[in-house]
N, C-alpha and C positions, 0 to 999 in steps of 0.2 A: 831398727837395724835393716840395713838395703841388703838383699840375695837375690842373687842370681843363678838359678837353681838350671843347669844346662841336662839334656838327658837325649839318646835317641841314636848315639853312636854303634859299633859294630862293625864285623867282618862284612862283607859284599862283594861279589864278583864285578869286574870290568862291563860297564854299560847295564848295571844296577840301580836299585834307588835304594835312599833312604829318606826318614825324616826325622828333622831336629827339631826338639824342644826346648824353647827358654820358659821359664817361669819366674815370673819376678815380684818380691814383695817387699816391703817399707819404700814404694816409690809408684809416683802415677806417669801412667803413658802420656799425659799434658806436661809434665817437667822435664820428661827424661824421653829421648830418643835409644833405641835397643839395636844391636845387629850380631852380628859375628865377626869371628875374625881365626885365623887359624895359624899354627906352625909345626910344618913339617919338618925330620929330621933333618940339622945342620943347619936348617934355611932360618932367617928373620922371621918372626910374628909378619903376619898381613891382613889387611882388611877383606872381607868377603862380602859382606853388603849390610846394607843399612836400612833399616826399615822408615816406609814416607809417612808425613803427616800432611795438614793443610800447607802447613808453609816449609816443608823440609822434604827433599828430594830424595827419594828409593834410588839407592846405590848399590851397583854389581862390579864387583872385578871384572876385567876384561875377561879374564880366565874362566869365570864361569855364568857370563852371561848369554842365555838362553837354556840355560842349563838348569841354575838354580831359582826359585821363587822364595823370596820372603812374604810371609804374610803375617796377620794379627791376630789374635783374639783380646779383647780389651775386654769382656767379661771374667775371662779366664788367667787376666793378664799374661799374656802368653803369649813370645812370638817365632815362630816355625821358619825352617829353611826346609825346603823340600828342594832333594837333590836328585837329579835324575842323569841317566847319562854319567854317570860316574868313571872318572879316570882314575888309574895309578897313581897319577901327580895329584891326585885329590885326597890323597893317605896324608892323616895328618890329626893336630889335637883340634877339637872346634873350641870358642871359646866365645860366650856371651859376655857381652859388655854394655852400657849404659853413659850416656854423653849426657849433661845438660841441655834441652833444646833452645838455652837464645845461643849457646855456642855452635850450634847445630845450623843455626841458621847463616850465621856467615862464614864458616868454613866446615870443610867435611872430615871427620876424626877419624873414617874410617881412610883415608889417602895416608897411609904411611902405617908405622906399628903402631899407634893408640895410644902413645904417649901421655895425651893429653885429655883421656879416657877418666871418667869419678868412678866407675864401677866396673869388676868385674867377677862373670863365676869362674869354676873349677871347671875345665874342659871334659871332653865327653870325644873318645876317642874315634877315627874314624880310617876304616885300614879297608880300601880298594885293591884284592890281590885275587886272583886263579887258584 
């Protein structure tokens, strides 16, 4: 059974960090590509970025690029958005998900709401407020 085990959410002041944890198990980082994706009240699910392998490109929102880092840990299988610079507009559910990588390689699942996503966890909330 695949889980996506999401953790690291919480309250944060404006120009704040935090960081997120995915934890993922009945699946290996060579089949499956990981990232986030989030949605804020009212608004559509969206993509927030995608973690890179040899043949598959690390992907950032426009929105929070420079801002956010995805990284790995593939012992721990585990993979982190560290968020820094945190806005208001950044309030919102985070939500780890899991793509197959040969789908991974010719289009990008995290461009739109993830439709077309094989996995996802239980989001891990994230509120940017004063």
């Amino acid at each position: 059974e695949v889980q996506l085990q999401a953790s690291g959410g919480g309250l944060v002041q404006p120009g704040g960090s935090l960081r997120l944890s995915c934890t993922a198990s009945g699946l290996s980082f060579d089949d499956y590509v990981i990232g986030w994706f989030r949605q804020a009240p009212g608004k559509e699910r969206e993509g927030v970025s995608r973690m890179g392998t040899m043949d598959v490109s690390t992907y950032y929102a426009d929105s929070v690029k420079g801002r956010f880092t995805i990284s790995t840990d593939n012992a721990k299988s585990t993979v982190y958005l560290e968020m820094n610079s945190l806005k208001p507009e950044d309030t919102a559910v985070y939500y780890c998900a899991a793509s197959w990588i040969v789908k991974e390689r010719h289009s990008n699942g995290w461009r739109g709401r993830g439709l077309g996503l094989d996995y996802w966890g239980k989001g891990t909330q994230v509120t940017v407020s004063s």
